[in-house]
Biopython code that builds the backbone (N, CA, C, O; Angstrom):
import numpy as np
from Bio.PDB.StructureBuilder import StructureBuilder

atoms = [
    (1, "UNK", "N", (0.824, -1.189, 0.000)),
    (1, "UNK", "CA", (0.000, 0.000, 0.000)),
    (1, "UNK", "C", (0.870, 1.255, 0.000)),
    (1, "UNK", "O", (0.378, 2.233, -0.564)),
    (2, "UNK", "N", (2.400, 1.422, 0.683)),
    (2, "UNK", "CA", (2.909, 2.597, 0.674)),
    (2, "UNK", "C", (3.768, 2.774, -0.436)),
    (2, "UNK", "O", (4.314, 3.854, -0.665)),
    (3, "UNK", "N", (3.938, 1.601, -1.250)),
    (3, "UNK", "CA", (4.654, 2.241, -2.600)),
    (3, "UNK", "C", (3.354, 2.768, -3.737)),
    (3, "UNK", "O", (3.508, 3.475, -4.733)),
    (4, "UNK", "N", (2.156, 2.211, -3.250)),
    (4, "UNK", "CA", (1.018, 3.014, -4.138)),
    (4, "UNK", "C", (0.812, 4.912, -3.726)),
    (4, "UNK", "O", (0.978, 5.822, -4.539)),
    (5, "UNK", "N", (0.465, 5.049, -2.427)),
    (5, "UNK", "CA", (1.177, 6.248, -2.124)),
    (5, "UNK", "C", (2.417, 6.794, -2.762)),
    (5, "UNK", "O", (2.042, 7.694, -3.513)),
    (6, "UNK", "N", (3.588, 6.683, -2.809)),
    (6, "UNK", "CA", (4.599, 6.515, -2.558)),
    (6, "UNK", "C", (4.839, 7.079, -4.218)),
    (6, "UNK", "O", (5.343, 8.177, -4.454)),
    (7, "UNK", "N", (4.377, 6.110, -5.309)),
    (7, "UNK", "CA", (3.977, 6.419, -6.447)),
    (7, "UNK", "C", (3.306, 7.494, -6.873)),
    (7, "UNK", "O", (3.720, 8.239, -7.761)),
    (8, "UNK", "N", (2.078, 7.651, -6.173)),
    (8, "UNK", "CA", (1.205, 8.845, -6.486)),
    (8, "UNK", "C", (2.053, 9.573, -5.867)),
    (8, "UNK", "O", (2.727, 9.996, -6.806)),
    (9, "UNK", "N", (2.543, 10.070, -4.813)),
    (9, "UNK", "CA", (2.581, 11.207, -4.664)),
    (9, "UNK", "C", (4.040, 12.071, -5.354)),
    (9, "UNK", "O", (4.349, 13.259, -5.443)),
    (10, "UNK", "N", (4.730, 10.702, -5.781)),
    (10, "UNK", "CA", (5.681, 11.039, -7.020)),
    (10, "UNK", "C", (5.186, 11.406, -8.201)),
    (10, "UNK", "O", (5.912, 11.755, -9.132)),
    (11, "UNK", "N", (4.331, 11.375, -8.243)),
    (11, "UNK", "CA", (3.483, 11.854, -10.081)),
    (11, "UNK", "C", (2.974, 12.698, -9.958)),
    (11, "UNK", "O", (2.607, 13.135, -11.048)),
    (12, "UNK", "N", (2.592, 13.469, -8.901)),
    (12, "UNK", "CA", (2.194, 14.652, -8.616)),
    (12, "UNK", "C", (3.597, 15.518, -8.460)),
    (12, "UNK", "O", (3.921, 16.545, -9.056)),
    (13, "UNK", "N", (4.201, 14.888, -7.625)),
    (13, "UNK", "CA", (5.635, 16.323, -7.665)),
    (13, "UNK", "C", (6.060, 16.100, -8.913)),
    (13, "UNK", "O", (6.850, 17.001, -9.196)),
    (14, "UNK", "N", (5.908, 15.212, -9.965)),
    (14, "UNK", "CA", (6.334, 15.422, -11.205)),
    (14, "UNK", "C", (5.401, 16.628, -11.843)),
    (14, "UNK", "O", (5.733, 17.697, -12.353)),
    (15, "UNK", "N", (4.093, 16.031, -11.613)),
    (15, "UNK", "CA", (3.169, 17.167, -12.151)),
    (15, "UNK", "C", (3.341, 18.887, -11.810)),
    (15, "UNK", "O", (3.553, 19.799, -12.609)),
    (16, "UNK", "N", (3.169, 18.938, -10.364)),
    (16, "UNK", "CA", (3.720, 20.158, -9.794)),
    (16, "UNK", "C", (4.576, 20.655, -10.387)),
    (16, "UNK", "O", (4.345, 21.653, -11.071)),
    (17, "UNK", "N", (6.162, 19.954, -10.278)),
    (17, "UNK", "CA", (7.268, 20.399, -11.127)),
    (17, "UNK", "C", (7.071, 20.751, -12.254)),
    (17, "UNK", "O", (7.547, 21.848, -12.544)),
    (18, "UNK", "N", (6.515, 20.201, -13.045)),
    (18, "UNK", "CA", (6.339, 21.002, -14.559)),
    (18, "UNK", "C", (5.686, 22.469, -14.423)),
    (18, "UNK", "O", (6.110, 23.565, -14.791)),
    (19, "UNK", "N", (4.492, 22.092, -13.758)),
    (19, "UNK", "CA", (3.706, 23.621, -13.845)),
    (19, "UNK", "C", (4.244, 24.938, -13.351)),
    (19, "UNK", "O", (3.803, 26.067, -13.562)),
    (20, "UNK", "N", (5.678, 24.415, -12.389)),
    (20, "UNK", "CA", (6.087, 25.708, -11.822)),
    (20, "UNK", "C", (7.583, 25.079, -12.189)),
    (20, "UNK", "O", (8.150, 24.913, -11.109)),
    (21, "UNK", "N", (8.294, 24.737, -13.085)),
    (21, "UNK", "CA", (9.209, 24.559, -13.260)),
    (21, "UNK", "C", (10.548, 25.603, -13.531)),
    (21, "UNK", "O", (11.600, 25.218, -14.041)),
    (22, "UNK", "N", (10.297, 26.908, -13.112)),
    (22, "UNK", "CA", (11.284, 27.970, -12.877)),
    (22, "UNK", "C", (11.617, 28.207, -11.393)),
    (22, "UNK", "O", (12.651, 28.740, -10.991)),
    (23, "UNK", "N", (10.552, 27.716, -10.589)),
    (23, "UNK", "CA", (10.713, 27.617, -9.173)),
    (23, "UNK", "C", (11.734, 26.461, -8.702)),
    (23, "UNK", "O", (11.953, 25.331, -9.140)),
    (24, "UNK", "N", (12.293, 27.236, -7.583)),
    (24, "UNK", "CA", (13.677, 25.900, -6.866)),
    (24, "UNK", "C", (12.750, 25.567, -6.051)),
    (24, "UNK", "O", (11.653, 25.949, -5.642)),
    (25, "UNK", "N", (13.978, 24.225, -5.853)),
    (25, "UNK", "CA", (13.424, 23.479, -4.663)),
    (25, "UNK", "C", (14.641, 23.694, -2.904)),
    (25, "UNK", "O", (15.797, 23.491, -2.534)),
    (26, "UNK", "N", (13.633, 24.094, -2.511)),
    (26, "UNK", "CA", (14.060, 24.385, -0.844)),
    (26, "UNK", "C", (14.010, 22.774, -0.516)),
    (26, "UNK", "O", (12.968, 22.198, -0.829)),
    (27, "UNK", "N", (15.347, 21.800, 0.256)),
    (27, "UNK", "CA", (15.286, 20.558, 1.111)),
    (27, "UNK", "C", (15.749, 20.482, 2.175)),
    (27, "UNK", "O", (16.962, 20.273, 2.133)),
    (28, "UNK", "N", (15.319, 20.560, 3.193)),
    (28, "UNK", "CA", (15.813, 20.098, 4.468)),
    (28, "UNK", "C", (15.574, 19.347, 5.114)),
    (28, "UNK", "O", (14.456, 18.832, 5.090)),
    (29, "UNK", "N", (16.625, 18.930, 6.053)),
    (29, "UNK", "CA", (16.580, 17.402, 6.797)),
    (29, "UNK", "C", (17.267, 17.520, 7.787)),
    (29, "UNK", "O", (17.940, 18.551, 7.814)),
    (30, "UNK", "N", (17.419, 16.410, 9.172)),
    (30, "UNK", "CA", (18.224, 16.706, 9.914)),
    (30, "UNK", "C", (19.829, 15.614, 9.304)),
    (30, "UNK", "O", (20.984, 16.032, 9.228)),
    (31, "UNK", "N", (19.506, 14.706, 9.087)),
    (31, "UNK", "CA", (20.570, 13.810, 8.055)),
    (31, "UNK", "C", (20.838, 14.054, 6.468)),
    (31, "UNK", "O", (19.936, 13.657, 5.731)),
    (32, "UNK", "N", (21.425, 14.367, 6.149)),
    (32, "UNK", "CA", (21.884, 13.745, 4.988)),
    (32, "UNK", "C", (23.187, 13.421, 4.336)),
    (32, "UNK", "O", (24.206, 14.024, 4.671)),
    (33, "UNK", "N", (23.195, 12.610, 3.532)),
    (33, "UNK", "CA", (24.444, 12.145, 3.114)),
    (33, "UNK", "C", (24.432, 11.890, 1.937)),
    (33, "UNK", "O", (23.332, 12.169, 1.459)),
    (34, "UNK", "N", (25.396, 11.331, 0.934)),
    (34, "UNK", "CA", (25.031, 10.834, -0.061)),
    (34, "UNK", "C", (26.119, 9.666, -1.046)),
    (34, "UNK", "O", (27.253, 9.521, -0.591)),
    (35, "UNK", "N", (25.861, 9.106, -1.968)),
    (35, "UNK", "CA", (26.721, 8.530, -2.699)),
    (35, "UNK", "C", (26.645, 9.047, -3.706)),
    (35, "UNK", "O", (25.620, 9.255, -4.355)),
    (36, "UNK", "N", (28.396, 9.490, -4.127)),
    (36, "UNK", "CA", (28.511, 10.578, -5.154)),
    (36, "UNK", "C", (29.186, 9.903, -6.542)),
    (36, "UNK", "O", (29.611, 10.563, -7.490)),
    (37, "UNK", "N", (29.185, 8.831, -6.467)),
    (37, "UNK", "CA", (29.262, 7.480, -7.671)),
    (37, "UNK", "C", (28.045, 7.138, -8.071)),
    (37, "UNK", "O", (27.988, 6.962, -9.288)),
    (38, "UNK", "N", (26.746, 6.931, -7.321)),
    (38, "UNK", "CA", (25.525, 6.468, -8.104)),
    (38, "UNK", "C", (24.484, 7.942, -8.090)),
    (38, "UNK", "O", (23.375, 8.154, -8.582)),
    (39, "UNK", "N", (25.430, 8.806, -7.280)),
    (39, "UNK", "CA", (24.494, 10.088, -7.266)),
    (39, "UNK", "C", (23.172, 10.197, -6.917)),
    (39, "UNK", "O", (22.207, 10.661, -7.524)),
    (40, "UNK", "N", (23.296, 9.664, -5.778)),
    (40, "UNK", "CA", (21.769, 9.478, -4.757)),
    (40, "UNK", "C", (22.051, 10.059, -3.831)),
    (40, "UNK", "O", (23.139, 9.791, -3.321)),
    (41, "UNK", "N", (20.998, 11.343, -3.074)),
    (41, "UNK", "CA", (21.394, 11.191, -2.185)),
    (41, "UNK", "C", (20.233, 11.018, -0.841)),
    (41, "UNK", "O", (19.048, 11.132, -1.154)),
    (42, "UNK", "N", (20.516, 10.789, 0.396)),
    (42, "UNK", "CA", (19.628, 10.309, 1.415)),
    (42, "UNK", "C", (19.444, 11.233, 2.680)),
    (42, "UNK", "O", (20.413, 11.454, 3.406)),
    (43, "UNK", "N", (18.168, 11.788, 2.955)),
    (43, "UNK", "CA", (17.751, 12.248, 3.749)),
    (43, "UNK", "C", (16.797, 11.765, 4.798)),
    (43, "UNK", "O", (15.801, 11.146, 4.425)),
    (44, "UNK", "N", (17.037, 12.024, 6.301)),
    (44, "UNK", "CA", (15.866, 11.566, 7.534)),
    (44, "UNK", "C", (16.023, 12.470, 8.194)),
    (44, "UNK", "O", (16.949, 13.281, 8.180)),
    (45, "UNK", "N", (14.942, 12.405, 8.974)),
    (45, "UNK", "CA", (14.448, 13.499, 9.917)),
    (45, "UNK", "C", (14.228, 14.489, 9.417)),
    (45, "UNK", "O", (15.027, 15.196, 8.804)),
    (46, "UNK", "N", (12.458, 14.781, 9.725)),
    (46, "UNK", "CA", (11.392, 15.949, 9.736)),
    (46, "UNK", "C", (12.058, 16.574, 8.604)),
    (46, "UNK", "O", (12.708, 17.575, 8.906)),
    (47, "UNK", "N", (12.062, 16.127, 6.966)),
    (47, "UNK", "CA", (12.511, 16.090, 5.556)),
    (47, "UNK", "C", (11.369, 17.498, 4.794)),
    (47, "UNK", "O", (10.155, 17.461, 4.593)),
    (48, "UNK", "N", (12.007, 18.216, 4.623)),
    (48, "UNK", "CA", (10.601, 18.975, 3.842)),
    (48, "UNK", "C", (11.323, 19.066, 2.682)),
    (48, "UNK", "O", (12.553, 19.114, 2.678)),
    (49, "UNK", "N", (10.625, 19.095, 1.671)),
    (49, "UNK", "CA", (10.284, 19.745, 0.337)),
    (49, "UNK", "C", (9.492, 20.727, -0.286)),
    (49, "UNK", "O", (8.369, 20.505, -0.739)),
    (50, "UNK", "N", (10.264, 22.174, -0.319)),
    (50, "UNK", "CA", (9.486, 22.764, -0.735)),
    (50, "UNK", "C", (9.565, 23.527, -2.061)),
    (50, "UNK", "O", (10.591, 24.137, -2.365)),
    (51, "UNK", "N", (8.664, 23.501, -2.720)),
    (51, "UNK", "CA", (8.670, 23.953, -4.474)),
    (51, "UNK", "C", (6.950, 25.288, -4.707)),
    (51, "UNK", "O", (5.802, 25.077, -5.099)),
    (52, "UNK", "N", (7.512, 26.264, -4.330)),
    (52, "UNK", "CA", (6.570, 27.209, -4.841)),
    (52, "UNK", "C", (5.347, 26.973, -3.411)),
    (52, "UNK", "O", (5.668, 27.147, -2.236)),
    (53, "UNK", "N", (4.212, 26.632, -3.788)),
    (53, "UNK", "CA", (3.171, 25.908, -2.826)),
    (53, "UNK", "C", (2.937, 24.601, -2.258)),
    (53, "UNK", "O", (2.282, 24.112, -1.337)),
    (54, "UNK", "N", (3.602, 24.286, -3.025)),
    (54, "UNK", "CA", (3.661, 22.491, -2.530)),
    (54, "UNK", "C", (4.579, 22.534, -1.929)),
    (54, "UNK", "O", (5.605, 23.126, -2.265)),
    (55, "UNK", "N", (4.395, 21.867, -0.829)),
    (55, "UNK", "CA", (5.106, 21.316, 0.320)),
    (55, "UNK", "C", (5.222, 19.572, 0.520)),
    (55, "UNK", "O", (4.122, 19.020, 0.478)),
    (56, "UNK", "N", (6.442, 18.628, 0.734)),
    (56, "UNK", "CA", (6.340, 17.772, 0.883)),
    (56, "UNK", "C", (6.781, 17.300, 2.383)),
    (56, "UNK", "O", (8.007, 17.402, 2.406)),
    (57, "UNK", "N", (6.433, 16.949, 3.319)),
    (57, "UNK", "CA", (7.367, 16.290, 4.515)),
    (57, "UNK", "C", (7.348, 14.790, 4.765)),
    (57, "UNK", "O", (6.350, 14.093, 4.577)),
    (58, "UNK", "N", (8.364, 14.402, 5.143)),
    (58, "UNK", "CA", (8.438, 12.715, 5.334)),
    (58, "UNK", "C", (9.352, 12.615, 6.198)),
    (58, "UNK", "O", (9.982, 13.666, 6.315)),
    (59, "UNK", "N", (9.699, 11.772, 6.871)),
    (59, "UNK", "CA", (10.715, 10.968, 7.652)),
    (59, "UNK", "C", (11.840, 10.789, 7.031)),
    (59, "UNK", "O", (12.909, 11.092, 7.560)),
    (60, "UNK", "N", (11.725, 10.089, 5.395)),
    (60, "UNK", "CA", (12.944, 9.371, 5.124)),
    (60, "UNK", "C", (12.686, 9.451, 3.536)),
    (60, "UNK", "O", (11.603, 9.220, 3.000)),
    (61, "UNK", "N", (13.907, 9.827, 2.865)),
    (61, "UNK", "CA", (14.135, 9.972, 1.070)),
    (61, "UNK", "C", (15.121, 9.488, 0.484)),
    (61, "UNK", "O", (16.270, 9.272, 0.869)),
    (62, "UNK", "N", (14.530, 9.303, -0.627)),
    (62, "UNK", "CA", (16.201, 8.900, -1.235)),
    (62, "UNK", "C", (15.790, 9.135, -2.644)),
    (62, "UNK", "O", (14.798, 8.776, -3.279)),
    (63, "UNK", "N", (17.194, 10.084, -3.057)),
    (63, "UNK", "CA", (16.673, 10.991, -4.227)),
    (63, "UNK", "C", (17.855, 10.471, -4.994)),
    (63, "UNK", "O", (18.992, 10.352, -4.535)),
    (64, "UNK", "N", (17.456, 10.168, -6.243)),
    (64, "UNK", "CA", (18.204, 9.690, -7.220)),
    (64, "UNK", "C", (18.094, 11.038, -8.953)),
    (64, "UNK", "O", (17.297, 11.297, -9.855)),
    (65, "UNK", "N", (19.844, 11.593, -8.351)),
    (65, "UNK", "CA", (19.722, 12.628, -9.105)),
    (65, "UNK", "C", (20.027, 12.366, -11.020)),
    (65, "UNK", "O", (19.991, 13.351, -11.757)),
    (66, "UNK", "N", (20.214, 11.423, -11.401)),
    (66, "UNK", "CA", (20.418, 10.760, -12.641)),
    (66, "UNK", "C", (18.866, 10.560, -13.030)),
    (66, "UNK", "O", (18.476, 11.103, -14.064)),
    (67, "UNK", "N", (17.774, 9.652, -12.095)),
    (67, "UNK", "CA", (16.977, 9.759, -12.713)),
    (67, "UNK", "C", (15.995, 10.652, -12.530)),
    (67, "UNK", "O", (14.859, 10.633, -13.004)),
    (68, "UNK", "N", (16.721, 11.794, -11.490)),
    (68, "UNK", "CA", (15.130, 13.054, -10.977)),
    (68, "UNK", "C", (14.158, 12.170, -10.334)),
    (68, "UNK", "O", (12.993, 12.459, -10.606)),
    (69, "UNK", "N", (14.285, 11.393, -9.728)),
    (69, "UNK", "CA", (12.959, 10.789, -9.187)),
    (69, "UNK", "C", (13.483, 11.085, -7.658)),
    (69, "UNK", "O", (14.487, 11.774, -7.478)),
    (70, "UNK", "N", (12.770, 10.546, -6.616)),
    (70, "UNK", "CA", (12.737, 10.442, -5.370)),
    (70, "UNK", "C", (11.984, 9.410, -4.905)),
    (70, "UNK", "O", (11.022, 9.152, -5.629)),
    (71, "UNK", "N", (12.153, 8.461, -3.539)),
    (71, "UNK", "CA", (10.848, 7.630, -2.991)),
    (71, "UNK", "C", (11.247, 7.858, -1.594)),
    (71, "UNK", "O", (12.306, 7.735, -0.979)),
    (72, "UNK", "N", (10.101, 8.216, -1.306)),
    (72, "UNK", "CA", (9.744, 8.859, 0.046)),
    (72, "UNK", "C", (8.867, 8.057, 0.810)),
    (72, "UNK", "O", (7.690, 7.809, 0.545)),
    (73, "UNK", "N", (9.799, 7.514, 2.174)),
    (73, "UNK", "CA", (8.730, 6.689, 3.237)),
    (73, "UNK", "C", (8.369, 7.506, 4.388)),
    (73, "UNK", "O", (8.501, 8.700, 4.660)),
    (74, "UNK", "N", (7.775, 6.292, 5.098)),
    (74, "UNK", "CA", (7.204, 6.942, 6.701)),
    (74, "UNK", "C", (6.803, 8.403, 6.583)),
    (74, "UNK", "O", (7.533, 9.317, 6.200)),
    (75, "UNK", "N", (5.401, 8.495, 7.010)),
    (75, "UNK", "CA", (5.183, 9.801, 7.193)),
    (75, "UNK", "C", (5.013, 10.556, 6.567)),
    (75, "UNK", "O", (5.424, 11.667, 6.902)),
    (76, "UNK", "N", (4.178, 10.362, 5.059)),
    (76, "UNK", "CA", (4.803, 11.286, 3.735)),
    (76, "UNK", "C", (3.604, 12.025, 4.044)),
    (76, "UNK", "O", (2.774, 11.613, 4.854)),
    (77, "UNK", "N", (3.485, 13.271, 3.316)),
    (77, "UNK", "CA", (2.300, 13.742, 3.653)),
    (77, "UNK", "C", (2.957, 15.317, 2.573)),
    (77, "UNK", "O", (4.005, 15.903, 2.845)),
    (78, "UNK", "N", (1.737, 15.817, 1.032)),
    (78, "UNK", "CA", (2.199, 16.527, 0.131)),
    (78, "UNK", "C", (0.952, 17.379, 0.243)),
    (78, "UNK", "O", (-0.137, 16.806, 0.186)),
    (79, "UNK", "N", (1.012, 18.799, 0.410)),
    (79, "UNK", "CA", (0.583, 19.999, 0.899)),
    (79, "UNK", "C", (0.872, 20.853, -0.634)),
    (79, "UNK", "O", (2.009, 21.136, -1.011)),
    (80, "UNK", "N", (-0.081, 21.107, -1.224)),
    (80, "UNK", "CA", (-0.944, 22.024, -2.042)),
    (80, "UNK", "C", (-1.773, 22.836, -1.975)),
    (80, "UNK", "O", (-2.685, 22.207, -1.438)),
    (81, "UNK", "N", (-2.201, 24.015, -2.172)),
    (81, "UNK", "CA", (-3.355, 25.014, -2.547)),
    (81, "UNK", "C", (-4.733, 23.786, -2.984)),
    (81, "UNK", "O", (-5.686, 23.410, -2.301)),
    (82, "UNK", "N", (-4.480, 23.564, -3.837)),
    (82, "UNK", "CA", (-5.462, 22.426, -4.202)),
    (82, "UNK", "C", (-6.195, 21.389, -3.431)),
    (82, "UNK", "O", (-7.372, 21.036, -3.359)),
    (83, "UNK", "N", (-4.891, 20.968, -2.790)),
    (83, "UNK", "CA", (-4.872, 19.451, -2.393)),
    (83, "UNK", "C", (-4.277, 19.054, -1.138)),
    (83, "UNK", "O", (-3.567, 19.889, -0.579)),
    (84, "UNK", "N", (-4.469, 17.755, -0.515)),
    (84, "UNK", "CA", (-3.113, 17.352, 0.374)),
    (84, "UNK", "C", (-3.848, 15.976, 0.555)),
    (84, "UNK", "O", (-5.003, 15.590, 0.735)),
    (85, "UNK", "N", (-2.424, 15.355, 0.398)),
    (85, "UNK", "CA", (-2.716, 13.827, 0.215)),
    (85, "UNK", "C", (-2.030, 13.471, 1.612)),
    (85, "UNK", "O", (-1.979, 12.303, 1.995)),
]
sb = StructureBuilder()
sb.init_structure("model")
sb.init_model(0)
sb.init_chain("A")
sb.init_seg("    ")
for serial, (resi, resn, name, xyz) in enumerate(atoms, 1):
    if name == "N":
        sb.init_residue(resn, " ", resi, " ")
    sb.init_atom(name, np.array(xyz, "f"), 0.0, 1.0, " ", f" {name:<3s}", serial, name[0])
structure = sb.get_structure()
């Protein structure tokens, strides 16, 4: 059930991202680190994402900068004008 989440709420920050795609993205975490050979990198603790109005927070990420994606566990929760899943 949380990679169905997990999914959606990745197709929406894809979606988001396009529509405001001149806007940065603000990330903070209390961890992060990364591997700079597969170019991922990993964030935990109280994680936000923020892009224009959307807001993302989670526990735990791992952002894979080759393919622009991200999967985000525990705690995800994506904050829109619109919406919030």
């Amino acid at each position: 059930m949380s990679r169905y989440w997990g999914g959606l709420v990745f197709i929406l920050v894809i979606t988001a991202g396009i529509a405001v795609a001149s806007e940065e993205v603000m990330v903070t975490g209390k961890s992060v680190w990364g591997d700079t050979k597969k170019k991922i990198n990993y964030l935990e603790g109280n994680v936000r994402f923020v892009q224009g109005s959307t807001v993302i927070t989670t526990e735990k990420v791992q952002v894979d900068l080759d393919r622009k994606s991200a999967v985000f566990e525990k705690k995800v929760k994506l904050t829109h004008p619109e919406v919030t899943i």
